[in-house]
C-alpha positions in Angstrom: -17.8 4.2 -28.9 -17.5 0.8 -26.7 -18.8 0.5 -23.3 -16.3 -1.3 -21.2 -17.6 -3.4 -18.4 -16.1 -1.7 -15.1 -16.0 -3.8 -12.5 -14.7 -2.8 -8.4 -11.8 -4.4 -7.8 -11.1 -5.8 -4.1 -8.3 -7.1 -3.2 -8.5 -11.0 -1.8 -5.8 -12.9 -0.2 -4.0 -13.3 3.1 -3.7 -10.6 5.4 -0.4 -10.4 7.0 0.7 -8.8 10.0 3.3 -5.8 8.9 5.2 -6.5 12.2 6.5 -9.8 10.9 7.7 -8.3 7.8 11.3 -7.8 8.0 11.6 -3.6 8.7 13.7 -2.9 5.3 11.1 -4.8 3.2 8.1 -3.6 4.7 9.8 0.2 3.9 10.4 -0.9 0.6 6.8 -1.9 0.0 6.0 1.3 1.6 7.9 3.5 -0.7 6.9 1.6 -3.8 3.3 2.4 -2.6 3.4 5.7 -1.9 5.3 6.5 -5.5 3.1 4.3 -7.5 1.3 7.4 -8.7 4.9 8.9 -9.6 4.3 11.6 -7.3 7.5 13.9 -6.2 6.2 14.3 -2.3 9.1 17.2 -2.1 7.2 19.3 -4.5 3.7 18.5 -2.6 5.7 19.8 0.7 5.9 16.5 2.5 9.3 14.0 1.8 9.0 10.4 0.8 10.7 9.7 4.5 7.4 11.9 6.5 4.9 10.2 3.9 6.7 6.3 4.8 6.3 7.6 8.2 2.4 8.1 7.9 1.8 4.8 6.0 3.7 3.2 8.6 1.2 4.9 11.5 -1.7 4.0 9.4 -0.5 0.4 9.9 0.0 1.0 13.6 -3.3 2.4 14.1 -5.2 -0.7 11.9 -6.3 1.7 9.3 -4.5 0.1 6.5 -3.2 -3.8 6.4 -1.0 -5.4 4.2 -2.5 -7.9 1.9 -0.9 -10.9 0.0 -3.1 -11.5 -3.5 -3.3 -15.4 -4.1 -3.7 -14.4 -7.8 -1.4 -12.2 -8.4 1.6 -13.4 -5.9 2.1 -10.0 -4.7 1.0 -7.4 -2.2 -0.3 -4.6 -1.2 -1.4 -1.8 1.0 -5.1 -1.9 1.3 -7.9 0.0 3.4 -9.2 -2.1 6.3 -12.9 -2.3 6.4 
């Protein structure tokens, strides 16, 4: 049996502001977030609309920010510290 080496992985790049990301993208990036795990939110009891909704509030209320990787050339949805 190998041991692989597990490293934390944080996310680096630019922060940037999700009110000057154009509203249809910044939903898009939502929804691809919130289905990455390819979970039906209908069956949980909650639709993909109420759970974009909640990301959205999260952004409102500074709990999450979007973050441009440098490395990668894409972003994401990460937990503000």
């Amino acid at each position: 049996m190998s041991q692989e080496k597990r490293t934390d992985h944080h996310e680096k790049g630019v922060e940037v502001p999700y009110d000057q990301i154009e509203p249809d993208t910044l939903r898009r990036m939502i929804q691809e977030f919130v289905t990455r795990d390819g979970c039906d939110w209908d069956d949980a009891g909650c639709s993909l609309d109420n759970k974009v909704k909640q990301v959205l509030q999260q952004l409102k209320n500074k709990k999450i920010k979007v973050v441009f990787d440098l490395t990668s050339q894409t972003a994401n949805l990460v937990v503000c510290p």
